[in-house]
C-alpha positions in Angstrom: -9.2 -34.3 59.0 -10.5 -34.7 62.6 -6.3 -34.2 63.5 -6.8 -30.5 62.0 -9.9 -29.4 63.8 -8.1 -30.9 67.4 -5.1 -28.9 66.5 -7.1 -26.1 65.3 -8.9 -26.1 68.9 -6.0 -26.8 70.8 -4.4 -23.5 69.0 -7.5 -21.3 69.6 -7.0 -22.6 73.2 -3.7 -21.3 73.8 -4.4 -18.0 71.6 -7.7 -17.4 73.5 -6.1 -18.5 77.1 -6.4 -15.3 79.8 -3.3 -13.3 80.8 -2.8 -12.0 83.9 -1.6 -8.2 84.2 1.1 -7.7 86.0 0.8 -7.1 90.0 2.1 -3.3 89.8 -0.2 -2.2 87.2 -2.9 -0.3 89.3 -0.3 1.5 90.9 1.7 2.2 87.9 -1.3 3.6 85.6 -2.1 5.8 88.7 1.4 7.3 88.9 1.2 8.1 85.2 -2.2 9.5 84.9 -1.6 11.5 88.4 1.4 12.9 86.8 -0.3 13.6 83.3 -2.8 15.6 85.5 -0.4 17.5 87.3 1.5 18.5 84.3 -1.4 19.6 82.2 -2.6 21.5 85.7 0.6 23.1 86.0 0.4 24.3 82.4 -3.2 25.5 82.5 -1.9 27.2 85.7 1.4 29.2 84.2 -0.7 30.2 81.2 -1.7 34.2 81.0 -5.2 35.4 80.3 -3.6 38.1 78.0 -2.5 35.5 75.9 -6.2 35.0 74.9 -6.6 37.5 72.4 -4.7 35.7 69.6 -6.3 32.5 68.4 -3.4 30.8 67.9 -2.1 30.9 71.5 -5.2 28.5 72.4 -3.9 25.6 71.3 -1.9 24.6 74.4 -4.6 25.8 77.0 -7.0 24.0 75.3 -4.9 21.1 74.9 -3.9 20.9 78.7 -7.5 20.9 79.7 -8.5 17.9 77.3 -5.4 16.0 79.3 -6.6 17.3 82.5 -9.8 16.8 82.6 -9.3 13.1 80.9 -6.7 12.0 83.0 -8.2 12.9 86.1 -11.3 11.9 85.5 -9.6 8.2 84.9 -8.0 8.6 87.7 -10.7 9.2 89.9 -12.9 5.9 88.6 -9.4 4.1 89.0 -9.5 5.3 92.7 -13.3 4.8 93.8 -13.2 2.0 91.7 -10.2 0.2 94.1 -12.6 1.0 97.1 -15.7 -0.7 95.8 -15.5 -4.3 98.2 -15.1 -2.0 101.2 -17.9 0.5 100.3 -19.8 -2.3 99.4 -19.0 -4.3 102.5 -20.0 -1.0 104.7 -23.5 -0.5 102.7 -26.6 -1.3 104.5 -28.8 -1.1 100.7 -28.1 0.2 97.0 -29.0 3.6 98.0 -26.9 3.7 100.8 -24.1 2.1 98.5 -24.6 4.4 95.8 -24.8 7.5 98.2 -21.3 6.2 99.3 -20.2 5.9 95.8 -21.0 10.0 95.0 -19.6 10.8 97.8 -16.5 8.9 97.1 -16.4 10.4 93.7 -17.2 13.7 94.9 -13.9 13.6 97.2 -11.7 12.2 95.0 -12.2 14.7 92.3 -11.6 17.6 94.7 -7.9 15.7 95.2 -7.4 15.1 91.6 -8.6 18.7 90.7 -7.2 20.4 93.4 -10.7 22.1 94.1 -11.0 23.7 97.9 
């Protein structure tokens, strides 16, 4: 009996036991959400305001803004979020940390969203 709750352990040991992600995945979830944003910009961008008028043309607009405005928002937090250590290394306090912070956001979603 006491051999099944050791083996038992040991199992939940190696089932439970942390994995590493691999070394390119930051940079690889980036290049996929930066290129899911593009796209669905791109889209938003080549579609006419005529087309408005009938219901079903929404679909696709409506559809490329949900994928916009998901995957650049992702990427943004992805992006500020990399630079933490340094803005936190460069803070004097939490307010002048979380000033940095908003500002960080601020100018990476004018990148992502392509806002002048």
């Amino acid at each position: 009996m006491n051999a099944e709750y050791s083996d038992f352990e040991s199992l939940l040991r190696r089932a439970l036991a942390p994995v590493e992600p691999p070394a390119d995945l930051a940079e690889r979830m980036e290049a996929r959400l930066a290129g899911l944003t593009e796209a669905a910009q791109d889209e938003l961008e080549a579609w006419e305001l005529g087309a408005m008028r009938d219901p079903r043309n929404w679909v696709r607009p409506v559809a490329a803004g949900a994928v916009a405005a998901t995957a650049g928002s992702a990427l943004v937090v992805l992006r500020v979020r990399a630079t933490h250590r340094r803005r936190r290394a460069a803070a004097r306090n939490p307010m002048d940390l979380a000033a940095r912070t908003v500002n960080d956001v601020a100018r990476e979603a004018r990148r992502v969203f392509r806002i002048r």
